[in-house]
FIKOLZA-1660 file (N, C-alpha, C; in steps of 0.1 Angstrom, whole numbers, plus 5000, padded with zeros to 4 digits):
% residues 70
   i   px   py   pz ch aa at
   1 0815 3000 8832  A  X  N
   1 0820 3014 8830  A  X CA
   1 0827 3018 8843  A  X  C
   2 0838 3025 8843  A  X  N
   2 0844 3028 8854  A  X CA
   2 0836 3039 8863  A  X  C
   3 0828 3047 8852  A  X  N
   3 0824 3060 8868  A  X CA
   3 0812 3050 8873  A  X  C
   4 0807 3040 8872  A  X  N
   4 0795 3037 8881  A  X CA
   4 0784 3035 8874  A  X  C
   5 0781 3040 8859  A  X  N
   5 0768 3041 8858  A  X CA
   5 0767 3027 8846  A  X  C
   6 0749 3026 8843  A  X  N
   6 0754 3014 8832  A  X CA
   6 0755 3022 8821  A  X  C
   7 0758 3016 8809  A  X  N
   7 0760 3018 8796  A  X CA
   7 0743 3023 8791  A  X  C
   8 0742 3032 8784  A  X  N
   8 0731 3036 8774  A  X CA
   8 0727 3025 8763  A  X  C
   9 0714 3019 8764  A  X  N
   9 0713 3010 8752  A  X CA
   9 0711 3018 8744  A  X  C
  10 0706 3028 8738  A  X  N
  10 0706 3037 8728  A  X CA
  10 0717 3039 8719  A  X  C
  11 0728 3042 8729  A  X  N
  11 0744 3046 8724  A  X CA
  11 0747 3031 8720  A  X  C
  12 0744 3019 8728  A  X  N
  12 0750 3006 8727  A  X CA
  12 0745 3004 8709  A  X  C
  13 0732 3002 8710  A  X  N
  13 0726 3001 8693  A  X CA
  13 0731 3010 8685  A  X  C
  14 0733 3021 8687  A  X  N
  14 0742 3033 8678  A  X CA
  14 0750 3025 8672  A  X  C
  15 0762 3023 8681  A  X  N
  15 0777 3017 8677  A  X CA
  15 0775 3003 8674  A  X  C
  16 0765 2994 8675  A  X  N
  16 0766 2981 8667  A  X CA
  16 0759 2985 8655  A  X  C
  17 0751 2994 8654  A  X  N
  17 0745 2992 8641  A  X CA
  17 0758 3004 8629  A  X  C
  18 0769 3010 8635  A  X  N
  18 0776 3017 8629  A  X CA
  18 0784 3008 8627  A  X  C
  19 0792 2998 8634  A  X  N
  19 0799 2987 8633  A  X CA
  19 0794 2977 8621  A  X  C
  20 0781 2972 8623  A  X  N
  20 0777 2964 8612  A  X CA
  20 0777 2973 8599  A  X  C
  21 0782 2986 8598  A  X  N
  21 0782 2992 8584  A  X CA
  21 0795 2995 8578  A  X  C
  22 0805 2991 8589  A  X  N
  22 0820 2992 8584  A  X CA
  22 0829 3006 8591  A  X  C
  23 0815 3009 8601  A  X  N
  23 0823 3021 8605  A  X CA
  23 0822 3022 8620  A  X  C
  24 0834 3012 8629  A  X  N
  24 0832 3011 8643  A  X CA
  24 0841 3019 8653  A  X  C
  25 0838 3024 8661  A  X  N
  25 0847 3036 8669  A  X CA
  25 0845 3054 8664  A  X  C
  26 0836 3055 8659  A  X  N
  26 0835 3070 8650  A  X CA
  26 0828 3073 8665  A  X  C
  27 0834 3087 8669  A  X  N
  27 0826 3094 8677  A  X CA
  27 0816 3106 8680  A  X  C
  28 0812 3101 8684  A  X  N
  28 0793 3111 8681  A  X CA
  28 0798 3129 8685  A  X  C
  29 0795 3131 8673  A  X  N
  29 0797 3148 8675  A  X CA
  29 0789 3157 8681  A  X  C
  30 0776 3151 8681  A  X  N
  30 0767 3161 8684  A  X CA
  30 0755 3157 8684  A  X  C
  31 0747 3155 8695  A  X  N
  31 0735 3149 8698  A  X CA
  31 0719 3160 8700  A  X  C
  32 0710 3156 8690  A  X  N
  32 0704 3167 8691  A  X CA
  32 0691 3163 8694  A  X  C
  33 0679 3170 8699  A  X  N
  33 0665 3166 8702  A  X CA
  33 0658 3172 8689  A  X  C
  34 0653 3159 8684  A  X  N
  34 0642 3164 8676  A  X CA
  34 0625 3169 8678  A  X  C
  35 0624 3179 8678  A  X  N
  35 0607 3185 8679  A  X CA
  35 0598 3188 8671  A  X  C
  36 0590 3183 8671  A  X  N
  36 0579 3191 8659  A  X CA
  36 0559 3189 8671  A  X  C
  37 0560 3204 8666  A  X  N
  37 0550 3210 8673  A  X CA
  37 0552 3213 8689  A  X  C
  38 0566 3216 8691  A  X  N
  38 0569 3214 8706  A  X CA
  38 0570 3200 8714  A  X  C
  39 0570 3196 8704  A  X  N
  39 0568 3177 8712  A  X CA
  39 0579 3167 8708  A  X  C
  40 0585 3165 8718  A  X  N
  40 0598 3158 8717  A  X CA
  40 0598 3144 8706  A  X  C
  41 0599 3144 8694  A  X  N
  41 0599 3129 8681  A  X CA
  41 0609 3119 8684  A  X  C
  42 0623 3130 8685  A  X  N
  42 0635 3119 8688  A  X CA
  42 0646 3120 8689  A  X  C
  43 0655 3115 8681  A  X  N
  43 0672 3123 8692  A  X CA
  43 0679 3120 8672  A  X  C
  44 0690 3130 8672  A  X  N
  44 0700 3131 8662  A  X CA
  44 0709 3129 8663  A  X  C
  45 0721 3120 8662  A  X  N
  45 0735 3113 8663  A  X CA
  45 0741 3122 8653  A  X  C
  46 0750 3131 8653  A  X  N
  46 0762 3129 8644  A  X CA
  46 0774 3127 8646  A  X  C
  47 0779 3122 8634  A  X  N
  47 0796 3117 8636  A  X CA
  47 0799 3125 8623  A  X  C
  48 0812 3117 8620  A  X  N
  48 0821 3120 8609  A  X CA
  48 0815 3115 8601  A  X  C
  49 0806 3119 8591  A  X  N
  49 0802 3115 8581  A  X CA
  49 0790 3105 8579  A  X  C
  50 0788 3108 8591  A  X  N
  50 0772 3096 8592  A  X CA
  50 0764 3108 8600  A  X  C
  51 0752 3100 8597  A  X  N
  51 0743 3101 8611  A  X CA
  51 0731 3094 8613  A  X  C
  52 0726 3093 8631  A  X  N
  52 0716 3084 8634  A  X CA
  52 0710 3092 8638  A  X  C
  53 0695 3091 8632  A  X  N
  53 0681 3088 8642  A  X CA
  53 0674 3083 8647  A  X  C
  54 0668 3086 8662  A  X  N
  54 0663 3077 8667  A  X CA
  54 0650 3079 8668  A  X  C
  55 0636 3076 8662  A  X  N
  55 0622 3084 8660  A  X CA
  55 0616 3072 8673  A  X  C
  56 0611 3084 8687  A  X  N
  56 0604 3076 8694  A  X CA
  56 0588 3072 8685  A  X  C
  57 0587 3073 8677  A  X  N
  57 0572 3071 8673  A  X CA
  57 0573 3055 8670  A  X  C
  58 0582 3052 8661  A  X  N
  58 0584 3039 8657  A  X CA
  58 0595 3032 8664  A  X  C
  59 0603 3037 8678  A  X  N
  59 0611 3032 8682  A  X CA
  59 0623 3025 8670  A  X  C
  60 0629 3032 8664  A  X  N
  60 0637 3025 8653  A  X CA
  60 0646 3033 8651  A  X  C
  61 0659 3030 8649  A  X  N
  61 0672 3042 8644  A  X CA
  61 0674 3034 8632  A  X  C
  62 0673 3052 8624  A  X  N
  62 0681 3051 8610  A  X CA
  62 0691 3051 8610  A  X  C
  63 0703 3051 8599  A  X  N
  63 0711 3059 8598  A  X CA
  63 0714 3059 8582  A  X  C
  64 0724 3071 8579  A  X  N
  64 0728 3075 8565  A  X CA
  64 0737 3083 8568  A  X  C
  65 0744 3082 8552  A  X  N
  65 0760 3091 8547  A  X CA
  65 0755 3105 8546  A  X  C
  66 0746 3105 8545  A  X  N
  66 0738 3115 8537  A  X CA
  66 0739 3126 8542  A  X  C
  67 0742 3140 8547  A  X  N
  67 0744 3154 8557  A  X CA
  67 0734 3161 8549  A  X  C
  68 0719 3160 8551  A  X  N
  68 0711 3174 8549  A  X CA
  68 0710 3188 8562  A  X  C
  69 0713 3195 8554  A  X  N
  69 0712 3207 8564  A  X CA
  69 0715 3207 8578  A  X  C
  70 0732 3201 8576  A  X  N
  70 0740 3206 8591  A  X CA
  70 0748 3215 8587  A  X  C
% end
């Protein structure tokens, strides 16, 4: 990367696992912390018509077409 820093594996697995679904280069709209009970669970990816989560509980990112309640 040009400014210096390394690349995010989080972002890196985002975009291969959006790639392996036929949708490569879609850019993340909006990244959000998920909480329940005040206690940080996980992070929220949206793009254009997708979205990923990432649940630290199981270390595992979902993702779906699916838009509930954005």
């Amino acid at each position: 990367m040009d400014n210096g820093t390394e690349a995010n594996p989080l972002h890196e697995t985002i975009a291969t696992a959006l790639s392996e679904l036929g949708k490569p280069g879609l850019p993340c709209r909006r990244i959000s912390f998920l909480l329940h009970n005040g206690y940080g669970v996980g992070r929220r990816f949206l793009f254009d018509g997708m979205q990923a989560v990432w649940l630290l509980t199981d270390n595992v990112i979902r993702s779906t077409t699916r838009m509930v309640g954005c």
